[in-house]
Structures are given as C-alpha cells and as structure tokens.
PAFI-957643 format. One record per residue: residue in three letters; x, y, z of N, C-alpha, C in turn. Coordinates in nm, 3 decimals, m for minus. Layout:
REM PAFI-957643
[torgu ALA; [X; Y; Z]; [X; Y; Z]; [X; Y; Z]]
...
//
This chain:
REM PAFI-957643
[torgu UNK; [m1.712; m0.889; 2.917]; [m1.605; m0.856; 2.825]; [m1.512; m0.753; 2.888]]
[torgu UNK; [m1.378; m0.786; 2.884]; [m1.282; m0.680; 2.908]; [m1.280; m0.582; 2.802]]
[torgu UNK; [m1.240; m0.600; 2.654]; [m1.253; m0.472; 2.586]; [m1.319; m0.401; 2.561]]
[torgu UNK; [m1.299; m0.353; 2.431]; [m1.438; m0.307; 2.354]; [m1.493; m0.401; 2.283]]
[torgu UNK; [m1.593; m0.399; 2.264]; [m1.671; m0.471; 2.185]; [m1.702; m0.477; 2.023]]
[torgu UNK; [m1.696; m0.574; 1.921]; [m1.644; m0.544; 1.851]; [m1.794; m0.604; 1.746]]
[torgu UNK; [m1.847; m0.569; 1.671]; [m1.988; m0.559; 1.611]; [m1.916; m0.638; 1.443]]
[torgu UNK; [m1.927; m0.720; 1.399]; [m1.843; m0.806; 1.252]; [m1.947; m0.685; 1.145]]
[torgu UNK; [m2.076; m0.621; 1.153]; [m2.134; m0.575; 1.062]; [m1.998; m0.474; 1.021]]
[torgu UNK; [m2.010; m0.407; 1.182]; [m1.935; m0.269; 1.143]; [m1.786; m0.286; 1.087]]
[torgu UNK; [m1.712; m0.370; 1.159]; [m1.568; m0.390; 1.096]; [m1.611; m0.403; 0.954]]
[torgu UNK; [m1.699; m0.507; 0.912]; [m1.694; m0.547; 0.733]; [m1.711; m0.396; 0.651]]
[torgu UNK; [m1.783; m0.251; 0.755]; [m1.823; m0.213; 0.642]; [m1.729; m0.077; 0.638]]
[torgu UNK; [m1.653; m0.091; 0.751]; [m1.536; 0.026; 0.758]; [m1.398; m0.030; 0.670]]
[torgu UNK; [m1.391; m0.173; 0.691]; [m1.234; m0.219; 0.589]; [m1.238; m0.144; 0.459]]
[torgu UNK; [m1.171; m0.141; 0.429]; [m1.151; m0.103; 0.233]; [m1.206; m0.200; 0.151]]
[torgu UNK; [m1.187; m0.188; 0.031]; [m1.173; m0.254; m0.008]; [m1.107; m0.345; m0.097]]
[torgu UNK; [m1.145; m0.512; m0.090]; [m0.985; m0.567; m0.111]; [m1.072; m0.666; m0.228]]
[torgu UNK; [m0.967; m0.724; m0.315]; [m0.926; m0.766; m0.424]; [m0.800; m0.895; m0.399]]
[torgu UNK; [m0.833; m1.035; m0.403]; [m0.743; m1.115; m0.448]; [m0.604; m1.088; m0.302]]
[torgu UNK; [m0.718; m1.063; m0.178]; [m0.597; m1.010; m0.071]; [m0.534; m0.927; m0.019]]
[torgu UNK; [m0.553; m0.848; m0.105]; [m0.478; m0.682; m0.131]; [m0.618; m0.566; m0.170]]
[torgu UNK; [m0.576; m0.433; m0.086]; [m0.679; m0.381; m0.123]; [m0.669; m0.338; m0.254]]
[torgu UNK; [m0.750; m0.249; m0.296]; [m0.795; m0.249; m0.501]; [m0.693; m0.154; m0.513]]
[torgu UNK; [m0.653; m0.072; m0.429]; [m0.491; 0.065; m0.478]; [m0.358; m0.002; m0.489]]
[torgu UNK; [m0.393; m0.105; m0.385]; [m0.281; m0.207; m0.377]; [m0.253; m0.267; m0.542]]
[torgu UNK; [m0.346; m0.334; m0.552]; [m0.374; m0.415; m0.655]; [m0.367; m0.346; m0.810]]
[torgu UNK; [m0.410; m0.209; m0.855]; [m0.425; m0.109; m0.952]; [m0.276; m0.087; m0.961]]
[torgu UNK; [m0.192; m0.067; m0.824]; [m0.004; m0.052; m0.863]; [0.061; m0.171; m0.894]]
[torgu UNK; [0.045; m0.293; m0.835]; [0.051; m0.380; m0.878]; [0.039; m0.431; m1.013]]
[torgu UNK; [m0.044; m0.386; m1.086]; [m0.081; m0.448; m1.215]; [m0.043; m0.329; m1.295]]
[torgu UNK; [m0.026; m0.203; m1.314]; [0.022; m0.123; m1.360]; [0.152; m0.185; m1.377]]
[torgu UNK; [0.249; m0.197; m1.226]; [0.400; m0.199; m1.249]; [0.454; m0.370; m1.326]]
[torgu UNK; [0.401; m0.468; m1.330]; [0.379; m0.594; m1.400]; [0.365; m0.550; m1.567]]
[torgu UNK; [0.276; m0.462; m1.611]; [0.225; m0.464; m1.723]; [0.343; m0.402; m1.824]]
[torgu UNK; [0.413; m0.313; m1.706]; [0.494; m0.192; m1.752]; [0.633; m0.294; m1.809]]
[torgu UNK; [0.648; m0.401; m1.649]; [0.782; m0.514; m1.695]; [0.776; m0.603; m1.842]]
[torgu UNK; [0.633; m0.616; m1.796]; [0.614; m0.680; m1.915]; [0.636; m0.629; m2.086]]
[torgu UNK; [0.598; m0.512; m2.071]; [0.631; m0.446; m2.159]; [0.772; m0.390; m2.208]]
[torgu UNK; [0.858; m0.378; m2.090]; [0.998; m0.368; m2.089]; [1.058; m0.478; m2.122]]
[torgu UNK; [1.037; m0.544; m2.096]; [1.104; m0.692; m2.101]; [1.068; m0.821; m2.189]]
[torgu UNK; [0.910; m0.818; m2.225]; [0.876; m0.854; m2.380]; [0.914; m1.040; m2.326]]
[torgu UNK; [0.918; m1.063; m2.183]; [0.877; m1.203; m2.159]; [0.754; m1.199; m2.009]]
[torgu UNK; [0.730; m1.345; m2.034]; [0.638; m1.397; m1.876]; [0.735; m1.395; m1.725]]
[torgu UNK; [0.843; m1.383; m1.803]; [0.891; m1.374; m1.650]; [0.902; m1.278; m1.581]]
[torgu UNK; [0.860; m1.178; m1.623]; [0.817; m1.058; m1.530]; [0.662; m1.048; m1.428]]
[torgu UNK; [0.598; m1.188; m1.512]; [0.539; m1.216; m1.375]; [0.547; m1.242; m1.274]]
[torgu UNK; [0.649; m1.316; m1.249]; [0.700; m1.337; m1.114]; [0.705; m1.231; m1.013]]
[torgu UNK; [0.801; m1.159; m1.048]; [0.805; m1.061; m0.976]; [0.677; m0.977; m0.890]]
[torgu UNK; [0.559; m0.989; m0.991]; [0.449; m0.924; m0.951]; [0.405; m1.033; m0.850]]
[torgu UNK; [0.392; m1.147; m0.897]; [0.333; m1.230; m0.779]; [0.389; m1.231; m0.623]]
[torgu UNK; [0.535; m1.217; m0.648]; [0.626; m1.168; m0.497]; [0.575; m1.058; m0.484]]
[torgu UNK; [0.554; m0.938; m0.565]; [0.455; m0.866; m0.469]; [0.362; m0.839; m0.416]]
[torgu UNK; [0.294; m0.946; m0.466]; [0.128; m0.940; m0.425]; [0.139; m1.010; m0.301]]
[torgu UNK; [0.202; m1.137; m0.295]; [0.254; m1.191; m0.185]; [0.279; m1.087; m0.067]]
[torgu UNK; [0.362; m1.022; m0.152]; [0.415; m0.901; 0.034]; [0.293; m0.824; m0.007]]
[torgu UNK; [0.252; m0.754; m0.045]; [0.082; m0.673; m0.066]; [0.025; m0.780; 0.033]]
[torgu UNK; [m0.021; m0.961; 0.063]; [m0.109; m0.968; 0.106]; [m0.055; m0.971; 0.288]]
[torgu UNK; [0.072; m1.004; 0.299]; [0.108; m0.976; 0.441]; [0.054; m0.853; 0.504]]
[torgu UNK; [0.118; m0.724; 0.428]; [0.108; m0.601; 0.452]; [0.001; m0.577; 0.494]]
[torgu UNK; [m0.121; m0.635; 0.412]; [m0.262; m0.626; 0.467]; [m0.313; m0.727; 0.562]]
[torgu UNK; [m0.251; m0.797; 0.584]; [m0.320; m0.869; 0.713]; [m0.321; m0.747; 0.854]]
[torgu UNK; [m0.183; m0.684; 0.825]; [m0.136; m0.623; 0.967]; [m0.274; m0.482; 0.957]]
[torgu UNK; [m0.229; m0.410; 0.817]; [m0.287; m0.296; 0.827]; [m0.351; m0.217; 0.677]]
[torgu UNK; [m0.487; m0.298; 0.693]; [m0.498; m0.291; 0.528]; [m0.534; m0.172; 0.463]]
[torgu UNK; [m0.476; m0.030; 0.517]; [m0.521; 0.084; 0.437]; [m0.334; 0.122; 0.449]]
[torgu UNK; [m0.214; 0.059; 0.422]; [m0.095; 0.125; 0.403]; [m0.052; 0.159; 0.284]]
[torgu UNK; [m0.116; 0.151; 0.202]; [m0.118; 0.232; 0.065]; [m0.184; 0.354; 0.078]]
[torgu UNK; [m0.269; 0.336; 0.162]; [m0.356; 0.498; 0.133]; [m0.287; 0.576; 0.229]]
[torgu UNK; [m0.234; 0.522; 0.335]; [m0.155; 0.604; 0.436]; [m0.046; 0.613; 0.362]]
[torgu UNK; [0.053; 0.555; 0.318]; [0.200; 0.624; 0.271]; [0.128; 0.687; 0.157]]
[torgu UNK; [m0.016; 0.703; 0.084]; [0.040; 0.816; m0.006]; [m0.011; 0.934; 0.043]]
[torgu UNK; [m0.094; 0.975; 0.144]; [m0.101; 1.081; 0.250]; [m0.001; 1.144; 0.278]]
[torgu UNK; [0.099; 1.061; 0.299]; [0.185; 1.093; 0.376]; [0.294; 1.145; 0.278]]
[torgu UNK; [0.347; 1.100; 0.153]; [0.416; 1.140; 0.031]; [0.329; 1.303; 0.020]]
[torgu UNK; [0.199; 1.273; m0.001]; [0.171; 1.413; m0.038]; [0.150; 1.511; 0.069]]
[torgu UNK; [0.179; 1.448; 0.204]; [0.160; 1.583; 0.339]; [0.289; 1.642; 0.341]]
[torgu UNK; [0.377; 1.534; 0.368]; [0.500; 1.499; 0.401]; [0.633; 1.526; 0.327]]
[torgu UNK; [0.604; 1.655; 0.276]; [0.742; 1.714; 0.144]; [0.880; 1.741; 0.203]]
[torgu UNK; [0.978; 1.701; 0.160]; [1.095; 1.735; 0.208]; [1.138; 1.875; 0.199]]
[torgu UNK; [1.163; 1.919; 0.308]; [1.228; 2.045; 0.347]; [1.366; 2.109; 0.293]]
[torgu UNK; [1.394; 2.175; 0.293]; [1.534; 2.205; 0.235]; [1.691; 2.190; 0.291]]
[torgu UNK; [1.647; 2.206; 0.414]; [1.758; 2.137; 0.486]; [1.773; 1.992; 0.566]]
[torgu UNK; [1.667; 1.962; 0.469]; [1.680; 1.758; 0.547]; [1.820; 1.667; 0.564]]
[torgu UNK; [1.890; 1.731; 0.465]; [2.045; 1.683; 0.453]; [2.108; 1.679; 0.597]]
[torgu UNK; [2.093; 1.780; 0.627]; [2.158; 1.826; 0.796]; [2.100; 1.822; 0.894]]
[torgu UNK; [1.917; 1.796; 0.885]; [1.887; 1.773; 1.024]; [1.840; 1.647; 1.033]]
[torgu UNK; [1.806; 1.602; 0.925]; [1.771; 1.409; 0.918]; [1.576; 1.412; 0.968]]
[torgu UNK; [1.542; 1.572; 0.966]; [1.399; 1.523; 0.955]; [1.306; 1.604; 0.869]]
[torgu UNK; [1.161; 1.584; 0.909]; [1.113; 1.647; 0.790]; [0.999; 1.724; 0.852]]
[torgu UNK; [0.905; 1.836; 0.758]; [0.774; 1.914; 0.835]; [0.672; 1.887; 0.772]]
[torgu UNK; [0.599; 1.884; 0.860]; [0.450; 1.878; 0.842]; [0.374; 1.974; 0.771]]
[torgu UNK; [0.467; 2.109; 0.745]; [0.362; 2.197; 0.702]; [0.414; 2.208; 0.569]]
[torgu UNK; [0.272; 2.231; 0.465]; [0.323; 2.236; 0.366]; [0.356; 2.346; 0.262]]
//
C-alpha cells in the first residue's frame, strides 16, 4: 500500500451521525426551518423547499459530513471585530 491504511471499523465509528443522508444537526435545522414555513405559510408547498435542502444537506455531506458542526464553531469562535468594515477580515480571539 502507498497510503495510509484505512480500517472500515474505525471510519464507521468516528463519522457522525447521519439520518436520511444528512447528519442528525443537519437534519434537526432542516425540520425546524420546514415546520416554521409551514407554519408561515399554512400550505404543503413549503415542503419543497425543505426537500431542496436536504438535497444540498446530502451533497454537502458526501464531501464533508461534520460542516454543520464546523460552521457553528466557527459562528461561535469567529465574532466580528469592530473594524471589519475597513479591513475585510476577522479575529480569532474572542
């Protein structure tokens, strides 16, 4: 073998976990923001919408299935500074 070697126990038991494609944080915003249309909008066709996102939810996770838990790390590491207007970036410290 050229790489590393790769053990199927261990990958299965480090992934997250997933739900219908999407992992379960994925899936918990998902059905929150559906329930909410639904409720706004008082028809079925606000299902749709949820299903286009579960759709992009299940792409997203093919590539990298913890990017829900990373962008919200990152929302809560990652606070905007006071002068972001003018320098176009942001700090790490919080």
């Amino acid at each position: 073998m050229n790489g590393i070697a790769r053990d199927r126990l261990f990958v299965a038991l480090t992934r997250p976990q997933m739900f219908a494609g999407v992992t379960y944080s994925y899936f918990v915003i998902n059905v929150i923001v559906s329930a909410e249309a639904f409720l706004i909008f008082r028809s079925l066709w606000a299902l749709v919408p949820a299903l286009i996102i579960h759709g992009l939810g299940m792409i997203l996770c093919l590539k990298e299935p913890r990017f829900v838990d990373l962008w919200l790390v990152r929302l809560r590491q990652c606070r905007r500074v006071p002068n972001h207007g003018l320098w176009r970036c942001n700090s790490y410290r919080p």
